[in-house]
C-alpha positions as CSV (number, residue, x, y, z in Angstrom):
1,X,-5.3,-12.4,21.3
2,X,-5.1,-12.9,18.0
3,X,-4.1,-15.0,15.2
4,X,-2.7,-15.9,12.1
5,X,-2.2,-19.4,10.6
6,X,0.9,-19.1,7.9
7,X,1.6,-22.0,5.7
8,X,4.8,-22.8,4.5
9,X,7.3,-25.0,2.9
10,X,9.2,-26.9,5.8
11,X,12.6,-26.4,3.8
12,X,12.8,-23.1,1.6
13,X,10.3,-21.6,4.0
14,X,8.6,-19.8,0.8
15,X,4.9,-18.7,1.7
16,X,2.1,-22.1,0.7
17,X,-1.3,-20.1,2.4
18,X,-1.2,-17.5,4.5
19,X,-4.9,-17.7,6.4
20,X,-7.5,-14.7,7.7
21,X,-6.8,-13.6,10.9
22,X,-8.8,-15.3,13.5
23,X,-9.9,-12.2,15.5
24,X,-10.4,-11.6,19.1
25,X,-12.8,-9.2,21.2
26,X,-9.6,-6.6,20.6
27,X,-9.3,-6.7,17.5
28,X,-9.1,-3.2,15.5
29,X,-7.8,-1.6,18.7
30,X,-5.1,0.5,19.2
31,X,-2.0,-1.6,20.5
32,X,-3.3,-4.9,19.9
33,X,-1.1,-7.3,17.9
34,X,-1.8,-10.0,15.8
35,X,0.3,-12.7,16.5
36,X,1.6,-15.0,13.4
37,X,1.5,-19.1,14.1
38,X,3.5,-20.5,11.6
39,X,2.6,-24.4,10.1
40,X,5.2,-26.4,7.9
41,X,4.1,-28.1,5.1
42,X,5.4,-29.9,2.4
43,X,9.1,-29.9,1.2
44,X,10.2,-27.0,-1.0
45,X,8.1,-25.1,-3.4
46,X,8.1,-25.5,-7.0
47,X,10.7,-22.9,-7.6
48,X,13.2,-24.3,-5.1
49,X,12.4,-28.0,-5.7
50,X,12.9,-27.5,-9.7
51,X,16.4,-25.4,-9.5
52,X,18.2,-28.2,-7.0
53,X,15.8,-31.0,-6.3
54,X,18.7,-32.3,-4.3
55,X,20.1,-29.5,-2.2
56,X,17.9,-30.0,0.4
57,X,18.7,-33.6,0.8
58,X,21.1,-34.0,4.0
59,X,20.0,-30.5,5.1
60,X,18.7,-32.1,8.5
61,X,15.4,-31.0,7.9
62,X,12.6,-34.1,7.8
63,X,9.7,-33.7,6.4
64,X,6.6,-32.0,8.5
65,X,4.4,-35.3,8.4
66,X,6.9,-38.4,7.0
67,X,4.8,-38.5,3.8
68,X,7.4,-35.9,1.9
69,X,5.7,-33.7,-1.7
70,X,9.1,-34.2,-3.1
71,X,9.0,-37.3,-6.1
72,X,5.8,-38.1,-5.3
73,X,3.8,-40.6,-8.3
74,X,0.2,-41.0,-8.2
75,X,1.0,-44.3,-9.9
76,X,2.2,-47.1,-8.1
């Protein structure tokens, strides 16, 4: 079978990367699906993060990895 690796934000679920399909020895034939594995990443997009930086907060959703995009500094 094959597949698809789709990046998005774990909160607004907007679109981050949406990868090549990772084909199989089907592929191109008549009936055969691709099938879409989704990844979260990040927090909310630059759209949704700039409108309501705080909507999201309380939403139940955590972060995919702990380390959240949202107020990040490089300067500590």
């Amino acid at each position: 079978m094959c597949y698809q690796l789709v990046e998005r934000y774990a909160v607004c679920r907007c679109l981050y990367h949406k990868h090549a399909v990772d084909p199989c020895s089907a592929y191109g034939q008549r009936g055969h699906i691709v099938q879409e594995k989704t990844m979260l990443v990040g927090y909310a997009c630059a759209a949704h993060t700039s409108q309501r930086p705080d909507a999201y907060r309380g939403a139940g959703v955590l972060p995919d990895s702990g380390y959240s995009s949202y107020g990040y500094s490089s300067r500590r």
